[in-house]
C-alpha positions as CSV (number, residue, x, y, z in Angstrom):
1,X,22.1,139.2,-3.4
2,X,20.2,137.0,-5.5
3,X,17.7,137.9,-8.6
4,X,14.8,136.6,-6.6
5,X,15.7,138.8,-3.4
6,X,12.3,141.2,-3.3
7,X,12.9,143.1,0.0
8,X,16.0,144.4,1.5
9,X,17.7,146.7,3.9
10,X,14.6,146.2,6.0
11,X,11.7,147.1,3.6
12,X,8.9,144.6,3.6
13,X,6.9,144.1,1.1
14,X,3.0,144.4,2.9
15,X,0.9,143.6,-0.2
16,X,1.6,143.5,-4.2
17,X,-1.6,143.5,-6.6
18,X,-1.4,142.6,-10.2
19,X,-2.8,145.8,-12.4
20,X,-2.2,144.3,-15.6
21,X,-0.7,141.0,-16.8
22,X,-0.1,140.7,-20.5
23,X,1.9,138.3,-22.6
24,X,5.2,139.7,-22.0
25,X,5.4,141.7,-18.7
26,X,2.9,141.7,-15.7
27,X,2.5,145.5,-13.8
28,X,1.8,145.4,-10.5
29,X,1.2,148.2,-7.5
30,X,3.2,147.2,-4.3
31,X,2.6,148.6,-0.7
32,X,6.0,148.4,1.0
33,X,6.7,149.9,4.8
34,X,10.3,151.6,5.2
35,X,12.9,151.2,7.8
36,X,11.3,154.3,9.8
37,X,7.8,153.0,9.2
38,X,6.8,154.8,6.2
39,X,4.5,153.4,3.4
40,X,5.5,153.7,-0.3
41,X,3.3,152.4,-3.1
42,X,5.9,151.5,-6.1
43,X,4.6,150.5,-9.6
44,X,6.5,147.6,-10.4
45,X,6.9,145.8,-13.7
46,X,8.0,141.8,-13.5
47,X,9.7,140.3,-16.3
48,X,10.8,136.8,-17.1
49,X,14.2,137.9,-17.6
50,X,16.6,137.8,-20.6
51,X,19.8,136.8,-22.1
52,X,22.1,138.9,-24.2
53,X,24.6,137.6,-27.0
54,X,27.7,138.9,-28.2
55,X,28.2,137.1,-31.1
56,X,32.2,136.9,-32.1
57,X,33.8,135.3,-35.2
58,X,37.2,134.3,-35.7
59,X,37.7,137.4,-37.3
60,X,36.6,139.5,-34.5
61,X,33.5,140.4,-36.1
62,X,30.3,140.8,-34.1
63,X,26.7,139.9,-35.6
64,X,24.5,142.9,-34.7
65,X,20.5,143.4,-35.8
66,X,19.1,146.7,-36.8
67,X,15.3,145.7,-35.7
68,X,12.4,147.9,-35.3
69,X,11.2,148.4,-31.5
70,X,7.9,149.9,-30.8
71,X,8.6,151.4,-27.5
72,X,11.2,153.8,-28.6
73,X,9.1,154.3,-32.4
74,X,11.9,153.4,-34.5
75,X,14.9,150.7,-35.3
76,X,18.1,150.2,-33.0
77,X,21.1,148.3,-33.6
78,X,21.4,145.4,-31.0
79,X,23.0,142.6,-30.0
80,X,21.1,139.3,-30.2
81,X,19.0,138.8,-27.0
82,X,15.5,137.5,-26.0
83,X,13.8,136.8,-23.1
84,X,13.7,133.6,-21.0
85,X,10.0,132.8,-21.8
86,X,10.9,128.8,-21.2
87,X,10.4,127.4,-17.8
88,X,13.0,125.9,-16.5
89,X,15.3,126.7,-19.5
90,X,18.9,127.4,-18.9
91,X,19.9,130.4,-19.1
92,X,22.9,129.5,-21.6
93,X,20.2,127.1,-23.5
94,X,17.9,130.2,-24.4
95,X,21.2,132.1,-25.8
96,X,21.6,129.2,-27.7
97,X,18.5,129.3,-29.2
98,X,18.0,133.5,-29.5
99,X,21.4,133.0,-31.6
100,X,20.1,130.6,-33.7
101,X,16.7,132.0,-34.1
102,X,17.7,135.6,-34.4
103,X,21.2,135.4,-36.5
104,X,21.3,131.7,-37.6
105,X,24.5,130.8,-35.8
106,X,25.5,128.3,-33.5
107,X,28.7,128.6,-31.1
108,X,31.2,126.2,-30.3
109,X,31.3,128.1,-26.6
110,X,29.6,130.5,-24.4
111,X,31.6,132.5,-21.9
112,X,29.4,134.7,-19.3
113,X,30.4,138.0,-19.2
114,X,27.9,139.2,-17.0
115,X,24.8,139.8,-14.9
116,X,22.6,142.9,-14.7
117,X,19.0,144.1,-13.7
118,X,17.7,146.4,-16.9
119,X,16.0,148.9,-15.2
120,X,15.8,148.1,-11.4
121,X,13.9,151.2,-10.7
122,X,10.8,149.6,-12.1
123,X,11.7,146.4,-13.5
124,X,13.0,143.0,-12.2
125,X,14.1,142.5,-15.8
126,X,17.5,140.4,-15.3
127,X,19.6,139.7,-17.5
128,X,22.6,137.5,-18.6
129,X,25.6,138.6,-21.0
130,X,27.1,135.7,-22.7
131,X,30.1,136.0,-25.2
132,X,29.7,133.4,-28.1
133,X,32.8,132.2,-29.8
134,X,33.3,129.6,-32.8
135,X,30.6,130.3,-35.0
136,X,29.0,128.2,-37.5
137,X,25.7,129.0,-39.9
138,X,22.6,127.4,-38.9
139,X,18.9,128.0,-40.7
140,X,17.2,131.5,-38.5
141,X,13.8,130.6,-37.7
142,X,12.9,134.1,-36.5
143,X,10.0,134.4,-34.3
144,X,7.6,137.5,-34.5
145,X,7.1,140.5,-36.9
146,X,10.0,142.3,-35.8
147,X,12.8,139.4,-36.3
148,X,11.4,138.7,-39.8
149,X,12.1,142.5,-40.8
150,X,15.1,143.0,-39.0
151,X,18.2,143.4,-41.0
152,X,21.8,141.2,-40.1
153,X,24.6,143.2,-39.7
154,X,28.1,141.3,-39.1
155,X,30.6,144.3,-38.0
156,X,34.1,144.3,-36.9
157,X,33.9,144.9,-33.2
158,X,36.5,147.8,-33.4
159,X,33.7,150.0,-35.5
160,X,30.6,148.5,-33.3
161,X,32.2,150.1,-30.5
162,X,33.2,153.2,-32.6
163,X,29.4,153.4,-33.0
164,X,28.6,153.5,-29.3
165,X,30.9,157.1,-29.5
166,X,29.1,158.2,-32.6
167,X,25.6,157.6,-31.4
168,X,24.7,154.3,-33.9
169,X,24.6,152.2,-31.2
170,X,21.8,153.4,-28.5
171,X,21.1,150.3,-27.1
172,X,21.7,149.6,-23.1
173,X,22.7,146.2,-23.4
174,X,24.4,146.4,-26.7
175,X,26.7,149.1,-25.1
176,X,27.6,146.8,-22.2
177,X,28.1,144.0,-24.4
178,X,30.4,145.2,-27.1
179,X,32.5,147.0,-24.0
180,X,32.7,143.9,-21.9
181,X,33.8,141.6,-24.7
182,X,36.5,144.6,-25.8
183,X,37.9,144.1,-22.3
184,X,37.9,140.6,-22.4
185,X,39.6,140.2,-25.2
186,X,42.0,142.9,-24.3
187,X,43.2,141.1,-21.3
């Protein structure tokens, strides 16, 4: 199944109306009729999608930003990700330029780890999880409020994953991140 798929296991999709489009995320209201003929309204939230970085040194440290988010009315420690807000961009090209943007690094090599929808119950949000390896320091050129504010963390992966257990670490795609790049370099 594909990230564009919209319908499946014989739901159709009768109408979809935009409710709000802003400059991130547009909501919409879709009609859609079930397999025994039933019909569902469903709020649904489309997204340009995003990429995720885990960002690994040679010394198996991982670069991490604590970064204020206004959804949740507080800071979280994540891994460096953005969305694809280029059309047409690669997805590897816009991890390239989150990592440089966000943590002023550039990598040598990007390994996909993974792909995932966010929140698939009312998001199309999907994402890739690339691990970045051979690191070099490049000028950030943050982009917004919150990326100026944030604060750089560079952590040894060992106690980034120690801080999933201990609660530090809250955030979704940090916590699949830091785990898949633990068992790839583990095997």
């Amino acid at each position: 199944m594909s990230n564009s798929d919209k319908t499946g296991a014989n739901y159709e999709l009768e109408e979809e109306q935009t409710l709000f489009k802003g400059h991130l995320v547009t909501v919409s209201q879709a009609t859609l009729k079930a397999p025994d003929g039933e019909v569902l309204q469903r709020e649904i939230v489309r997204h340009p999608g995003a990429v995720v970085v885990v960002a690994l040194d040679d010394r198996d440290r991982v670069s991490l930003i604590r970064q204020y988010r206004a959804a949740v009315g507080g800071e979280l420690v994540e891994l460096v990700a953005g969305k694809r807000d280029q059309a047409g961009e690669d997805p590897v090209a816009t991890a390239a330029r989150e990592l440089a943007e966000e943590a002023g690094l550039v990598a040598e090599s990007y390994r996909l780890l993974a792909t995932f929808y966010n929140s698939p119950g009312f998001c199309d949000e999907f994402s890739y999880l690339y691990l970045a390896t051979g690191l070099s320091e490049v000028p950030r050129k943050p982009q917004g409020s919150e990326e100026r504010h944030c604060e750089l963390l560079s952590v040894p992966l060992e106690e980034a994953l120690q801080g999933i257990d201990s609660g530090w670490i809250k955030d979704a795609k940090t916590i699949l991140g830091l785990s898949l790049a633990a068992l790839s370099r583990a095997g």
